[in-house]
C-alpha positions as CSV (number, residue, x, y, z in Angstrom):
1,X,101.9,73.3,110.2
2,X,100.1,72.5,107.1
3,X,96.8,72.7,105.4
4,X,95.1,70.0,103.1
5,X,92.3,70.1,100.8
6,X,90.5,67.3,98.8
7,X,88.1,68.5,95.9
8,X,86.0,65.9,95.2
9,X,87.2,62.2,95.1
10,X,90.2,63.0,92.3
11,X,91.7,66.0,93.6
12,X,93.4,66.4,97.1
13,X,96.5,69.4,97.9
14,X,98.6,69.7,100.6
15,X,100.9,73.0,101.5
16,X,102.7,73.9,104.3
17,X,106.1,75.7,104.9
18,X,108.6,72.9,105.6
19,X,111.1,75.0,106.7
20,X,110.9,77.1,109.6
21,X,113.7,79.0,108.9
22,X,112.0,80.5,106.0
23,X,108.6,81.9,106.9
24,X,106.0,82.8,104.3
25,X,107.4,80.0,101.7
26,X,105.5,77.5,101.2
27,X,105.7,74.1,99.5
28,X,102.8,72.9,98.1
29,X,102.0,69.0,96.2
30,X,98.6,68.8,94.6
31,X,97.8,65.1,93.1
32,X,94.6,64.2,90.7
33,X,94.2,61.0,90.0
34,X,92.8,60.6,86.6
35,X,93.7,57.0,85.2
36,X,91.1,56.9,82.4
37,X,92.4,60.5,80.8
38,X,88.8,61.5,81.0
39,X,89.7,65.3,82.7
40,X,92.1,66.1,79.8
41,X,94.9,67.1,80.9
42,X,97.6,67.9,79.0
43,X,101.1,67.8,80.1
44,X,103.0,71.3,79.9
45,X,99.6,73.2,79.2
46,X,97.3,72.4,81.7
47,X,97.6,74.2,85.7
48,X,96.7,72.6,89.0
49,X,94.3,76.1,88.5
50,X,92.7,74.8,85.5
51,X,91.2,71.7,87.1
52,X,90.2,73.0,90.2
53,X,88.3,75.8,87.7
54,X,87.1,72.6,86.0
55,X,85.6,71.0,89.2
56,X,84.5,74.2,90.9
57,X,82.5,75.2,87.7
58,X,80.6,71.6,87.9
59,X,79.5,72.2,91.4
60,X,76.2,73.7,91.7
61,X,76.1,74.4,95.4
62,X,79.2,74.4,96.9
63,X,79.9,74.5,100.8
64,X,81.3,76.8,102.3
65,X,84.8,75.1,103.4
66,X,84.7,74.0,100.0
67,X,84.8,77.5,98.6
68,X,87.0,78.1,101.6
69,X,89.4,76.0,100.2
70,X,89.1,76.9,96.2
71,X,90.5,80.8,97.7
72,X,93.3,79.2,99.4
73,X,94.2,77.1,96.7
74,X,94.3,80.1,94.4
75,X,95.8,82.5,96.8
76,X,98.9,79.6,96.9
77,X,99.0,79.1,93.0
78,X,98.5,82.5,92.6
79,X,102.1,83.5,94.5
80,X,104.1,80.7,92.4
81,X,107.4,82.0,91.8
82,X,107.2,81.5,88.2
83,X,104.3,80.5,85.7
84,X,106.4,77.4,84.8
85,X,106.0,75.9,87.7
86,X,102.5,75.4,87.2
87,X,103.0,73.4,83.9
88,X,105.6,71.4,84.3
89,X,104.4,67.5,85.6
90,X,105.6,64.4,85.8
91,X,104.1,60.6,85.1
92,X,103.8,59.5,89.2
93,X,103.6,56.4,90.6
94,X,102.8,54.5,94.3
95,X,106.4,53.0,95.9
96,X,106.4,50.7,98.7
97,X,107.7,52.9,101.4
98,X,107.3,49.1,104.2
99,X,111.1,48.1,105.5
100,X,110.0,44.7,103.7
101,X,111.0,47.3,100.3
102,X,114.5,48.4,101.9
103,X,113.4,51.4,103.0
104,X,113.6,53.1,106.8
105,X,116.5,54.0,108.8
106,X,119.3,52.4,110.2
């Protein structure tokens, strides 16, 4: 099974070990959706751990599964196999998943 966490209205993450062959690996995807550029993030510099910092450090009174959550998050980032794969990122973008696209099975 897998775990989500959404940090304020910008910032959700998902992990979860996809492979039950393999415990104690996880996967993890963490999206921010920041179309006006206003968090300032910089591609190949700044970590999925720098903007939850951010957004923790502007929360005066944070709730406890909220806090709950920033560990986790940390714990997960924390164990990344290599430091690059905190900065690397990629331009994303919605795709029609309906059958109507040409996707689904056959």
């Amino acid at each position: 099974p897998g775990k989500s966490a959404q940090f304020g209205d910008k910032i959700i993450m998902f992990y979860f070990n996809f492979n039950a062959k393999t415990p104690g690996l996880f996967a993890w995807v963490f999206s921010i959706q920041d179309p006006s550029g206003q968090l300032g993030i910089r591609s190949g510099e700044t970590t999925p751990l720098d903007m939850l910092r951010t957004y923790m450090d502007s929360q005066s009174n944070p709730d406890e599964k909220l806090l709950e959550s920033y560990e986790d998050a940390k714990r997960v980032f924390e164990n990344t196999h290599s430091l690059s794969d905190l900065t690397w990122s990629t331009q994303m973008a919605v795709v029609d998943l309906t059958a109507e696209a040409g996707w689904g099975g056959k």
